[in-house]
N, C-alpha and C positions, 0 to 999 in steps of 0.2 A: 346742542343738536345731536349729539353722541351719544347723548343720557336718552335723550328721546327716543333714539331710533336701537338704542340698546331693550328698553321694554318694550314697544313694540314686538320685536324678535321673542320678547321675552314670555307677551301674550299670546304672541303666533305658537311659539312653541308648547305653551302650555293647552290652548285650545287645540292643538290639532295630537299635544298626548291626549288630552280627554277623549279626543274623538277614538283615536287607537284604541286607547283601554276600552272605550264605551263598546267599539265592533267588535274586540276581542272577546269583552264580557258577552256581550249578544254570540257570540260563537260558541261559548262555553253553554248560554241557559237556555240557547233554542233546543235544544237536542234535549234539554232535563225534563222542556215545558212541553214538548211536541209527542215524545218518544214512543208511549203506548197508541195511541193515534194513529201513527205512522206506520207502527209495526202490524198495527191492526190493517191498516186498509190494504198495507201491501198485498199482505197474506191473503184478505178475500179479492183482489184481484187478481192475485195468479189463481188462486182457485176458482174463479170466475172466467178466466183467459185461458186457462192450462186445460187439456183431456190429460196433460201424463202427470205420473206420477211425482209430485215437487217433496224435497227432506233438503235441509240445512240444519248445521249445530247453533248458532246464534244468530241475532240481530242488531245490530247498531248505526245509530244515528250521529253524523256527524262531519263537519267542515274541514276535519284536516285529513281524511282518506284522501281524497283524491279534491285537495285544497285550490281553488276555494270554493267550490260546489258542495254544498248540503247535500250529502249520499245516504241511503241507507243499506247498511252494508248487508248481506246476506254469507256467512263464511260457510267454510267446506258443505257445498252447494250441490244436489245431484237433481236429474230429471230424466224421468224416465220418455222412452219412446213412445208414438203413436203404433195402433196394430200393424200388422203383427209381430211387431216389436215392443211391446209394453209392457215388458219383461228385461227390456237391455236399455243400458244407460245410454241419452240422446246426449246429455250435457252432465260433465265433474269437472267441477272448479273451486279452485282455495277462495276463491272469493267473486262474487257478483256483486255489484254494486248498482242502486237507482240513484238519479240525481234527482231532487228536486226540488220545483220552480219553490223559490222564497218569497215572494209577495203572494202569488195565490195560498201559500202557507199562513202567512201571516194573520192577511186581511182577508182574505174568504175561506178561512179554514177548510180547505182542500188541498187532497197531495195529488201532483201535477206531474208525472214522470217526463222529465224530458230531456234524458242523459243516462246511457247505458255503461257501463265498466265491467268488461272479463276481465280475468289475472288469472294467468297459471291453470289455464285449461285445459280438458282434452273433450272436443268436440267430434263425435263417435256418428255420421251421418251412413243412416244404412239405406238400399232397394235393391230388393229381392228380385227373383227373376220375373215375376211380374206383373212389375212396376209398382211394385207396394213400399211406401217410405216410412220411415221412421219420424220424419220430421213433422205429421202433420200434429202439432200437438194446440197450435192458437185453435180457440174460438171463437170465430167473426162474430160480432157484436147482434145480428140477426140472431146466430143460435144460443147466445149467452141468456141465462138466467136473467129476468128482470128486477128494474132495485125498486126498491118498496120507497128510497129516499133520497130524491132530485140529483144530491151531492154527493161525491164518492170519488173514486181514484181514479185518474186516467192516463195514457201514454199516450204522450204528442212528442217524439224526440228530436232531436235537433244536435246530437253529437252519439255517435258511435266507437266504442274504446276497446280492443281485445288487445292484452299484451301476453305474449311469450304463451301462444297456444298452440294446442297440438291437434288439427284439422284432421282426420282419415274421414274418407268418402269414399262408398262400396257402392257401385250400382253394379250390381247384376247383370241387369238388364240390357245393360247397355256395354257391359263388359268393360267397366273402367273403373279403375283404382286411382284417387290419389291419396297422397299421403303426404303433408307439410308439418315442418318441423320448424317451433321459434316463430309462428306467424304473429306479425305483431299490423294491426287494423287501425285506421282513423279516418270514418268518416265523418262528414259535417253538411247539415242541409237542412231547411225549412220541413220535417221531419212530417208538422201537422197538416201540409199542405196537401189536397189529393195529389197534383202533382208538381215534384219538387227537381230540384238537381242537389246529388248528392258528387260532394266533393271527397274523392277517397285517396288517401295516402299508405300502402299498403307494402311488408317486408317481409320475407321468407327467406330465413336464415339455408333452409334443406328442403327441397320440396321431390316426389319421387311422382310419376306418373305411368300407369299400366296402360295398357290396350290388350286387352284378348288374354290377361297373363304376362304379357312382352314387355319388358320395359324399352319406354323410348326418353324419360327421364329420368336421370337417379341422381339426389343428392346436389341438385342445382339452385345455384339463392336466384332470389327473384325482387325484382323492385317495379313498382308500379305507378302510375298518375294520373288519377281517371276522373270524368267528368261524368255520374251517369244518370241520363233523364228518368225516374221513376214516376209514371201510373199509379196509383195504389187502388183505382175504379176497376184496371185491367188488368193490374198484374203485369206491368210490363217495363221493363229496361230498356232503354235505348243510351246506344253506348256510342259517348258523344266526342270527347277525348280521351282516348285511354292508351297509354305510352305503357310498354313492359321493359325490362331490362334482364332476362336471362342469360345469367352469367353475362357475357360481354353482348351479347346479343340483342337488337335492340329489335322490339315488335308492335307494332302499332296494329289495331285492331276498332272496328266500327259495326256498328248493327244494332240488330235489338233480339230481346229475348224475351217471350213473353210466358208463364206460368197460365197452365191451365188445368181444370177441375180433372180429367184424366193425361197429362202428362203435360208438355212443351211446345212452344214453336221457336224456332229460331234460325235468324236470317246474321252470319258472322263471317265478315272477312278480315283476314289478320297476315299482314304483309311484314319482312325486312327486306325492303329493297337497299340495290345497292351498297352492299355492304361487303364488308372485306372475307375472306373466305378462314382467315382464321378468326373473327368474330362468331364464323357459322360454327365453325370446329369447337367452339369452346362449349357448349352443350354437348360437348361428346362425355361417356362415364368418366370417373375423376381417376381412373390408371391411367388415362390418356394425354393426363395436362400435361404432366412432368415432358412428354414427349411436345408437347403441343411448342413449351417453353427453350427446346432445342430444337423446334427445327424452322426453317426460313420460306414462308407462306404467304405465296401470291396469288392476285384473280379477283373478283369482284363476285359475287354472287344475290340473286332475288329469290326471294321464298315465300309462296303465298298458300294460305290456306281457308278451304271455304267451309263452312259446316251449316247447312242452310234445309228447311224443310221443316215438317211436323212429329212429333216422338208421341204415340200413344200404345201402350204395351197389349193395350184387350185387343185391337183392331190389329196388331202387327206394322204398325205404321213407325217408319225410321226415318230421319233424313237422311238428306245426302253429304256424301265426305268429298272433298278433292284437297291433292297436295300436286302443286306444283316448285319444282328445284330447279335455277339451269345457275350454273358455273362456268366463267369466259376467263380467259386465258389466265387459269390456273397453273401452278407450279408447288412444288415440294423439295425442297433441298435439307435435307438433315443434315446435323453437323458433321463435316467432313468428309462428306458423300465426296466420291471421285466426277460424279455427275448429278446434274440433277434431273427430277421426273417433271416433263415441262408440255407445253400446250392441251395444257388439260381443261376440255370442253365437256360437258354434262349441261343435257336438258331429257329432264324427266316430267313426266304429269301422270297421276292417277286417280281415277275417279272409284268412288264406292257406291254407287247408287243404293239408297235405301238399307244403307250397312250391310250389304247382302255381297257376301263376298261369290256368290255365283254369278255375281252380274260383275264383277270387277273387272276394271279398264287400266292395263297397262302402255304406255307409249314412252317410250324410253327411247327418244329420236337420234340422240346422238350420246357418246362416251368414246371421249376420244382420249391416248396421250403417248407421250414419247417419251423414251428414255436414251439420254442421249444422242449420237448421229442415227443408228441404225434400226433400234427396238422400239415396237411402236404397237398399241394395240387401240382394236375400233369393236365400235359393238354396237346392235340396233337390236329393238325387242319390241313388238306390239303384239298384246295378248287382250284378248277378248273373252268373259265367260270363266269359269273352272273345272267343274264337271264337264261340259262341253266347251272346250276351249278354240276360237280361233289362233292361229300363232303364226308369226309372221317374224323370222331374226337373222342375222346375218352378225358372226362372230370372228373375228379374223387378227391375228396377231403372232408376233415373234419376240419371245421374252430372253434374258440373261435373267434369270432370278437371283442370281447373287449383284447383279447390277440393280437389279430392280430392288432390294432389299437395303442395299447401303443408298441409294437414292430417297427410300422413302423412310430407314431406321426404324424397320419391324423388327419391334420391343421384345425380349426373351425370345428371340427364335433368329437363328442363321440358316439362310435356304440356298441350293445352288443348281444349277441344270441350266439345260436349254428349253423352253416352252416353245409349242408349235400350236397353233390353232385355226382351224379354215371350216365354219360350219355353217350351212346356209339352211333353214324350212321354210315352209309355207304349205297351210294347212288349216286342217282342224284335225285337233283331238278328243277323242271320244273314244272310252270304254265300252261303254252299253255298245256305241252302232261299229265298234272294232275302227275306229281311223285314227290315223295317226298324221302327221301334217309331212307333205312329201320335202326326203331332206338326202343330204349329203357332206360330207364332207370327214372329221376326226381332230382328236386332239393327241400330240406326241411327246413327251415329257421321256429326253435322255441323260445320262447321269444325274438323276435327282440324289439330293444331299440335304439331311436336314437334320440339325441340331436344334437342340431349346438348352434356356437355362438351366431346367432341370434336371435333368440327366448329363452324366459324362460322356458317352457315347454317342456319335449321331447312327441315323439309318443311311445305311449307304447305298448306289448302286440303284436306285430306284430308278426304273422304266415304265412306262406306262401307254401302249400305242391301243389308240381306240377306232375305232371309224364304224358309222353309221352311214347306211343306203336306204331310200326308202321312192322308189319310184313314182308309184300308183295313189301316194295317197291311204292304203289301208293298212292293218294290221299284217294280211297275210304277207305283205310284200315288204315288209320290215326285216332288216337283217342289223344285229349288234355284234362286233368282232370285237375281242378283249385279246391280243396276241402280241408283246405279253403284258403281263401286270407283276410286276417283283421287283423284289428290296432285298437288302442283308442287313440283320439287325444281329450284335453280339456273334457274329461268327457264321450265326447260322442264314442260310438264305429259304426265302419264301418265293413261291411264285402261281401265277394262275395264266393258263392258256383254256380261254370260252368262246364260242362261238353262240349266238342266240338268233332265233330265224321264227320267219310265218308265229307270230301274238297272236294270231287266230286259236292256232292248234301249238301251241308253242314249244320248238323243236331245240334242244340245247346238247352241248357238246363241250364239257368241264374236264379241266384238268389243276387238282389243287394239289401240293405236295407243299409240306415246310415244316420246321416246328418255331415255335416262338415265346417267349417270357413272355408271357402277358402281363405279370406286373412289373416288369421295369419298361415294356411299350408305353403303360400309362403311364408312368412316371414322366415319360419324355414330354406328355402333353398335358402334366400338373392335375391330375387323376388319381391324387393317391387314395383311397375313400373306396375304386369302385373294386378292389382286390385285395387279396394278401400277398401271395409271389406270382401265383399264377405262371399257369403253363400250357400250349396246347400243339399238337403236334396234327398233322394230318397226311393222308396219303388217299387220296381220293380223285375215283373216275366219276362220272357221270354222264350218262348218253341216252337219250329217250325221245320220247314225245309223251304232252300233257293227256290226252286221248287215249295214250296206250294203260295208265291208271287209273282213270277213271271209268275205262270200259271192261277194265279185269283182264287187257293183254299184257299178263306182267312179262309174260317171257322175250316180251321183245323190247322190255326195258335193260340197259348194262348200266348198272348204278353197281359198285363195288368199291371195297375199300375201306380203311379206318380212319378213327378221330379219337384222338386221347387227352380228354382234360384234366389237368391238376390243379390242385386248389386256387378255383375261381370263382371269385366274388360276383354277384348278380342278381339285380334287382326286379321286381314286374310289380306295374302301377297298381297292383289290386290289393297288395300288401306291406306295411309299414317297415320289416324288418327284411335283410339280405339274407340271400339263398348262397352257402357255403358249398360249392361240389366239391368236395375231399379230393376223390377220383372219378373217373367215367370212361368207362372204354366203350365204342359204340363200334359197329360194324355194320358196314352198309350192304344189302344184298336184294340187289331189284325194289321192289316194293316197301319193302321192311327197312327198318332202321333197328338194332338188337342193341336193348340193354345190357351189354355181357357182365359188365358189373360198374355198379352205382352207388356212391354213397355218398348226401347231402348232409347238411345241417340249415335248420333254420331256427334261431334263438337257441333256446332249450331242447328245442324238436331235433329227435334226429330219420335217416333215413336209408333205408338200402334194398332196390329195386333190380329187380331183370325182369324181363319182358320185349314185347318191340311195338315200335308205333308207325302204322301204314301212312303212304305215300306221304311222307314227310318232302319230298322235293313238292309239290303241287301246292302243298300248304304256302310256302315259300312264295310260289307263283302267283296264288290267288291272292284276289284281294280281300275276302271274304272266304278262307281256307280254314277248315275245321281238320283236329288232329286226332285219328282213331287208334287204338292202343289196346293192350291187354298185359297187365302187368302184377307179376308177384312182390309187393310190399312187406318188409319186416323194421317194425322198429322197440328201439329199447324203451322210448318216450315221448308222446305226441302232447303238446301241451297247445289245447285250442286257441285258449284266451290269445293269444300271439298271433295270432292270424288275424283277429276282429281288427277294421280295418279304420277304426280314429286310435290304435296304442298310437305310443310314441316309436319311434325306432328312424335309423339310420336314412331310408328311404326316401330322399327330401323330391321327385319325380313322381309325386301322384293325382289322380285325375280331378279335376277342378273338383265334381262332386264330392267328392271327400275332403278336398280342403274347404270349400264352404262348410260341410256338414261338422269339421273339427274345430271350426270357427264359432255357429250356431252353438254346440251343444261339447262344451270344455271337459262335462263332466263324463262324458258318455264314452263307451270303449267300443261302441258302433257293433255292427254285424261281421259275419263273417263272408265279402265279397268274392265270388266264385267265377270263373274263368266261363265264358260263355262260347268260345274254339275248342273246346276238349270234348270229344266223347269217346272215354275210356272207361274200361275196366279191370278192378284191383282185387288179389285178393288178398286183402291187408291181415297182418298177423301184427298185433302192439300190446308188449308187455304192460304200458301202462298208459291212458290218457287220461287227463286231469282234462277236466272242463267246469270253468265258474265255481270252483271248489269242489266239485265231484272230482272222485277217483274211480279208474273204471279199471280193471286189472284182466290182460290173458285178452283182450280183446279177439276175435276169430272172426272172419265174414267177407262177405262179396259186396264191394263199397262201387258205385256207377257214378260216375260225373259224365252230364248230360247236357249240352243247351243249357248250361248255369245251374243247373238241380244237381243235386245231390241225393244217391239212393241208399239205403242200405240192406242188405237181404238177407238172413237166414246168418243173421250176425248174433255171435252169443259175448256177453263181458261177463265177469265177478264183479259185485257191488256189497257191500254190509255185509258178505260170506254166505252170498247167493249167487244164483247162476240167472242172467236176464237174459232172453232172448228178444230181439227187436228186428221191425219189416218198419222201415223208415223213410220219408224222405224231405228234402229243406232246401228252398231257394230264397233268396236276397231279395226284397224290394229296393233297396235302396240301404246308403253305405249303414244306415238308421233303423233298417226294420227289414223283415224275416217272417215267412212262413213256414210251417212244419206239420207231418201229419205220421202218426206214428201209431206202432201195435206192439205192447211189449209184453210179455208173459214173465212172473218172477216165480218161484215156486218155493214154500217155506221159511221165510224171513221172517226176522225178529222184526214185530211193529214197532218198539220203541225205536231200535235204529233209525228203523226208514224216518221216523217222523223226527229224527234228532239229525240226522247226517243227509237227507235226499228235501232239498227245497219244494219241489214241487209236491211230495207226497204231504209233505208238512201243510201246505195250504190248500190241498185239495179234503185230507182226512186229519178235520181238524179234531178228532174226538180220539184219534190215535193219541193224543197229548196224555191221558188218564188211560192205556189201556197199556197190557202187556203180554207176549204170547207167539205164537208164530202164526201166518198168513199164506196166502197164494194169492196174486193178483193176473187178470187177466183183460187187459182194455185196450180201446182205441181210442184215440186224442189228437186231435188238428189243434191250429192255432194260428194267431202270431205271436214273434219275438219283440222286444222294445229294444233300444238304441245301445243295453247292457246283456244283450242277449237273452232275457227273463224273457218268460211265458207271462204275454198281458190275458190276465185271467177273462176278463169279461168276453175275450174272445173264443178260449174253449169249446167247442164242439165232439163231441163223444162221447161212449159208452162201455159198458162192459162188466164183468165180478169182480168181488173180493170174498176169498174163500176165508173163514175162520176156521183153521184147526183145533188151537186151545187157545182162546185169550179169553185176559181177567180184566174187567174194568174196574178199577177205583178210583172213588172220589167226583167222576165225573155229574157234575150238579143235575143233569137232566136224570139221570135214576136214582141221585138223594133225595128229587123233590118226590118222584112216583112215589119213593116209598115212603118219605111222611104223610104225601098225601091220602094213601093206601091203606096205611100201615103195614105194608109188607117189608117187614125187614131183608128180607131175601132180597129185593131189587136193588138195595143199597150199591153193592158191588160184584153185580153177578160175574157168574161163568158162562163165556160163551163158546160153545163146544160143535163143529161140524156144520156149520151154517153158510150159506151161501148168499151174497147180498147185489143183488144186480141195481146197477143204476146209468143213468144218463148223466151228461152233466150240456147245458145250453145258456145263455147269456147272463152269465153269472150264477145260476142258480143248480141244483144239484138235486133231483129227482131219485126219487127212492123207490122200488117194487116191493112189495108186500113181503115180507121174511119173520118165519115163525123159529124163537128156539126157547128152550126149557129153563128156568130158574125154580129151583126146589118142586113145591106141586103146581106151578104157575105156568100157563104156556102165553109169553108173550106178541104178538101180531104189532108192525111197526111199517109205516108206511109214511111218504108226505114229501117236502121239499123243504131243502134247507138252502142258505144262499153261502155263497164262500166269504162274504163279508159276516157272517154268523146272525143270518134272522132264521127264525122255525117256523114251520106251517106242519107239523107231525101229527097222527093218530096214532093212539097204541087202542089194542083191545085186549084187554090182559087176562086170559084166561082161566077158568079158576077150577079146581077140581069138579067133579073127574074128566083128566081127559083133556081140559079145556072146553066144555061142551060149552059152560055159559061165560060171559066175558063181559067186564065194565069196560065200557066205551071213556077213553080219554084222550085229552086234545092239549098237545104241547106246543105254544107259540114263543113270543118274546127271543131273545137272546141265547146262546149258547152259555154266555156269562152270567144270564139270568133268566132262567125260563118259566114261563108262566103256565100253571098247569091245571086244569079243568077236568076232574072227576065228573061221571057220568054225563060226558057231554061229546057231539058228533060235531060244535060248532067252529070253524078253524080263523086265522086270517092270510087270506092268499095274498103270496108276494108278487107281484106284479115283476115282469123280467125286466134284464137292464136292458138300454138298448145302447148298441154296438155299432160303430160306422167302419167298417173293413177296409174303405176305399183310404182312408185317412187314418187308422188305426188309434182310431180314439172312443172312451165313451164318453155316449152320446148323454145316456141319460142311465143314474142308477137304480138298482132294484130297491123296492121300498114296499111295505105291507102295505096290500088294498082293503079301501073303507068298504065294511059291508061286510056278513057275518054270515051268506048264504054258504051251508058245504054243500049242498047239493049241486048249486050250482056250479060251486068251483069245482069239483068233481065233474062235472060235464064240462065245463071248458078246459081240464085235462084230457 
């Protein structure tokens, strides 16, 4: 019985090795037997499915990538984006993988995708401001190419796999950024069905989330468990169980989201209710944990948010946002607080209707809490609108801030004082119709005391007593009283006593006196970055009204007094690198502000001005305040390039538009973006400016900044050991592009230089290449610039001479060919002596007037269009003794590289112009020789 049931076991074991070895061998020779097949069809279904551009290094087939699925692997994987993104990478991945189906492999020789695998990606999802994606890159099966045969590839999935990828999403449009780190995906769902339920398991190691710029999350993991109903007829989600888990915080969320042909709909509400209030706190940024984990946190809190409505970018169509918070007897005790911060109530709701932050709905019904028996603060706020704001608050409280501060264990900083607060409005706000919401009441802060980790020293002595009256409801009846406002910082003490009245016509009455480090203030608030030591002293009255400067009563302005800055570091959103003030002594005197003496650095640029700039207080006032000025500039060295506003440089504060644009275009050093509040004048004197590799030396002239333009007048530089004079002017379209229109006179200059050392003469006179001699130039040239500051040629407009005094052409192929074709040896490398050559230059193309000069007994006549891409359309009539009376007609087309030359003949080929789109600073279409051999006529359509 034992022998029996010993071979049995013995047949078991041996049948079910054959079977092993038998699947394993099948594992090994499916992929031998299948492999060009597979690799084939793949490839024409993405090229069948794909508009973007698809590149991988290899392909492979096989059972143990992602075992035991038949994959075919696609390694170091890129795809590019749909327009107008089809230039930037949508998807890079060490590896993509298809699964697929093994029986329709087998037995119906068709490969059946029906299993996705990312690894190690980085998924790059872009939308422009508007609403253009990157992502459209499938083509639905309506617009795909038709197969010529029954059978073929197709994806029916049924499992979805992304491990340890790196998600960024830019919408534009909609002003939101995320950014996920380590995201690892698995869903699972009847893939082929039109509509199925997709089972998804989903992990984010880091995830970061913008709004507007702002971050509201940074570096929070995420865990998720969703059920979601898919459409594939409508394009639509409906999201059926979906659990989140950020950081400790746990959100639940329902709705649906549907895709559509110009943007979105979507109906989502996403609640944690009930929940503990340091569950909420734990989504705060990660400096905040460490605090989170000492300090002892009660209350319960609900958190809902809606995002509901339709997104279409052409129509301006947005949905609607709301977030509601309220928090029920909360408390705060940090470790070893002598008390803690207790019955702490918050109920807040805010609506965004239509993302349109002018319709924004504030209602912040309550905020309450106590610290300890006595200190206790409340606070109400409903606001209505922006630009036009309703306002409706009531702020009221008595603080110990050093009580208040050991209560709640504010991280790197110790605060002390007494707070007083009692401020009531009710109202509307409004600029345009002057109202302001009727109020009363102030806030009073005595012995204030504030230390940070930073710094040794605190600021001591701080007072601060404010109060606001406003009876009527408008601006004229608005009074602001600042009496006093002062500290003592290092020894020395500061202070401000202001009075402010009637925002109509607005009446002020200033008293600032102090000096102060400005770099070790910063220091105290972990600032090191925005100074060097920094210094500023001040001693200043100020008394007026806004009416007395703007209608030229200076004399009944008393504005007096000084301001002394030492080496202060300071930045402005227009430019990449920090403005150094050395020193600055200013002096105040009514109207005027006096440069008495100035001197900056900015990179390599340096700077040192006196001058004064009018009603510098109004500017302050206005909200829309322009700064007028007249100022003597002298510097040792201006170097442009450093201004262009994509460099790199210390600057990390600058305007959205530029950080898109340095995003968009890596390679690009941008334009140079101009202050559009200055209208000043300079009259700058600079040793040396370097711009784009030009050197311009001894610089002299009257420089105007205007409304964002830029002038130059009766400005002369040294260039190649000439003297240029220029009448100029250049504004900004954007951080990427630039217009200019300019008149410059050079008088006697070496043409080899110019065409060896000056870019634009280089490709304007490209025949200077072969010539040698000295010139006079006199023209005018508009344009635009491209995104590196170059002159986009197709865009060129103007005209003007070029005088030859003595130059020698050699070698130049278009008078080697006249003279074999002639036989006149003389035109090989003539002398060009006193000649005057006038031309136009228009959409690429360079127009020539009629110019006669002498080679031996020869009077040559040269006239025609050339293109700056180097096509010919020329006539010569080459004169022939005596005199030149009689002349062979000849006609120079083809190339500058090679030109095609036609004795005794009048017949040309006209280049047709490029055409040029100004609005978009692109060309449209290039110039190209027109069919047809009429000169007559082309002659008459010149």
């Amino acid at each position: 019985m034992k022998t029996s049931a010993k071979k049995i076991a013995l047949k078991i074991g041996k049948w079910l090795g054959i079977f092993i070895a038998s699947v394993l061998l099948l594992m090994f020779l499916i992929p031998l037997l299948f492999p060009g097949m597979v690799s084939e069809q793949v490839k024409a279904l993405a090229n069948k499915s794909l508009a973007g551009e698809l590149n991988f290094s290899k392909s492979k087939l096989s059972f143990f990538t992602h075992f035991p699925s038949l994959t075919v692997s696609l390694d170091d994987l890129s795809l590019k984006g749909s327009a107008p993104y089809q230039n930037d990478t949508l998807l890079k991945a060490d590896q993509v993988a298809f699964g697929i189906n093994l029986k329709r492999l087998i037995f119906d020789n068709e490969v059946k995708i029906d299993e996705l695998y990312v690894s190690d990606a980085f998924i790059n999802v872009k939308v422009n401001d508007k609403g253009e994606a990157n992502y459209n890159v499938y083509v639905s099966e309506k617009d795909q190419p038709k197969d010529t045969l029954s059978e073929g590839t197709a994806i029916r999935l049924d499992r979805i796999d992304l491990d340890n990828c790196h998600i960024k999403y830019s919408d534009r449009s909609a002003k939101i950024l995320v950014d996920a780190y380590g995201f690892n995906y698995l869903g699972k769902g009847d893939l082929s069905e039109d509509v199925f339920d997709l089972r998804t398991d989903a992990r984010i190691d880091s995830v970061d989330f913008y709004y507007d710029r702002v971050p509201y999350l940074e570096k929070k993991s995420l865990r998720a468990d969703l059920i979601t109903r898919i459409n594939t007829n409508s394009l639509s989600f409906i999201l059926q169980k979906n659990e989140l888990k950020i950081n400790k915080l746990p959100v639940e969320f329902t709705g649906i989201f549907t895709i559509l042909k110009d943007g979105y709909n979507i109906n989502i509400d996403a609640a944690s209710e009930n929940t503990t209030v340091k569950d909420l706190l734990s989504v705060l940024p990660p400096q905040y944990l460490t605090w989170l984990d000492e300090t002892n946190i009660q209350g319960r809190s609900d958190l809902l948010f809606t995002f509901k409505g339709r997104y279409n970018a052409a129509t301006k169509q947005q949905p609607d946002l709301g977030f509601n918070l309220k928090i029920n007897d909360g408390s705060v005790e940090y470790d070893g607080a002598p008390v803690p911060l207790t019955d702490f109530n918050l109920d807040l709701n805010a609506m965004l209707p239509s993302l349109d932050v002018e319709k924004l709905n504030i209602n912040l019904r309550k905020l309450d809490f106590k610290v300890g028996d006595k200190d206790y603060f409340h606070a109400f706020l409903q606001t209505k609108g922006l630009t036009e704001m309703d306002v409706k608050a009531n702020i009221k409280g008595t603080l110990d801030l050093k009580t208040l501060d050991a209560a709640i264990g504010l991280q790197n900083m110790d605060l002390k004082g007494m707070l007083r607060a009692d401020i009531e409005a009710d109202g509307q706000y409004s600029a345009e119709k002057k109202l302001f919401p009727k109020a009363k009441g102030g806030i009073n802060l005595q012995n204030g005391w504030l230390k940070t980790d930073y710094y040794p020293n605190p600021i001591t002595d701080i007072k601060f007593v404010a109060n606001i009256q406003n009876g009527n409801g408008t601006f004229e009846d608005l009074k602001v009283a600042v009496t006093p406002a002062s500290f003592v910082f290092e020894g020395n003490p500061v202070y401000v006593n202001a009075t402010v009245s009637d925002f109509a016509d607005l009446f002020y009455d200033a008293r600032i006196k102090g000096e102060l480090n400005v770099g070790k203030i910063y220091k105290v608030f972990k600032q090191q970055g925005l100074d060097v030591t920094g210094y500023a002293k001040a001693d200043l009255s100020l008394k007026g009204r806004q009416s007395y400067a703007t209608t030229g009563q200076y004399d009944k302005l008393n504005n007096k007094g000084t301001l002394v800055l030492k080496n202060i570091k300071t930045t402005s959103e227009l430019f990449p690198k920090a403005f150094f003030i050395s020193e600055g002594y200013f002096t105040f005197q009514n109207e005027k502000m006096w440069f008495d003496k100035f001197r900056a650095n900015y990179g390599k640029s340096d700077f040192s001005i006196n001058g004064y700039l009018l009603n510098t207080i109004n500017y302050f006032l206005e909200s829309h305040g322009t700064l007028s000025g007249n100022f003597n500039l002298k510097s040792k060295f201006i170097k442009v390039d450093e201004f262009m506003a994509l460099k790199e440089g210390e600057n990390k504060d600058r305007k959205a538009e530029v950080e898109y644009a340095k995003e968009d275009h890596p390679k690009m050093s941008g334009v140079v973006v101009l202050p559009t509040n200055l209208n000043v004048s300079l009259v700058a004197n600079a040793d040396k400016v370097e711009y784009t590799g030009l050197v311009l030396n001894n610089l002299i002239g009257k420089v105007g900044i205007s409304k964002g333009r830029l002038f130059l007048e009766n400005t002369n530089f040294n260039i190649i050991g000439c003297k240029v004079g220029i009448d100029a002017s250049y504004k900004n379209e954007s951080p990427t592009a630039a217009n200019f229109d300019v008149h410059f006179t050079a008088k006697d200059f070496s043409v080899k230089r110019a065409y060896n050392e000056i870019p634009l003469f280089h490709d304007l006179v490209t025949a200077a290449e072969k010539a040698e001699g000295i010139i006079s130039v006199d023209y005018k040239i508009k344009g635009d610039l491209d995104g590196n500051m170059s002159p986009i040629m197709p865009s060129l407009d103007g005209g003007g001479t070029i005088s030859l005094r003595d130059v020698k052409v050699v070698g130049l192929k278009l008078f080697g060919g006249i003279s074999s074709k002639t036989g006149s040896k003389e035109m090989d490398n003539p002398d060009m002596k006193g000649i005057t050559v006038k031309t136009t230059i228009n959409n690429n193309l360079i127009h020539i007037d009629d110019f006669t000069f002498k080679v031996a007994v020869f009077r040559p006549t040269i006239t025609g269009t050339t293109s700056l891409d180097g096509l010919l359309d020329l006539r010569m009539r080459l004169g022939l003794p005596p005199a030149g009376l009689i002349g062979i007609p000849i006609v120079i087309t083809g190339t500058h590289e090679d030109p095609q030359i036609k004795v005794f003949s009048k017949t040309g080929k006209k280049i047709q112009e490029a055409i040029y789109n100004e609005k978009t600073n692109t060309l449209v279409k290039k110039e190209k020789v027109k069919k047809g051999k009429d000169i007559d006529k082309n002659k008459k359509e010149r």
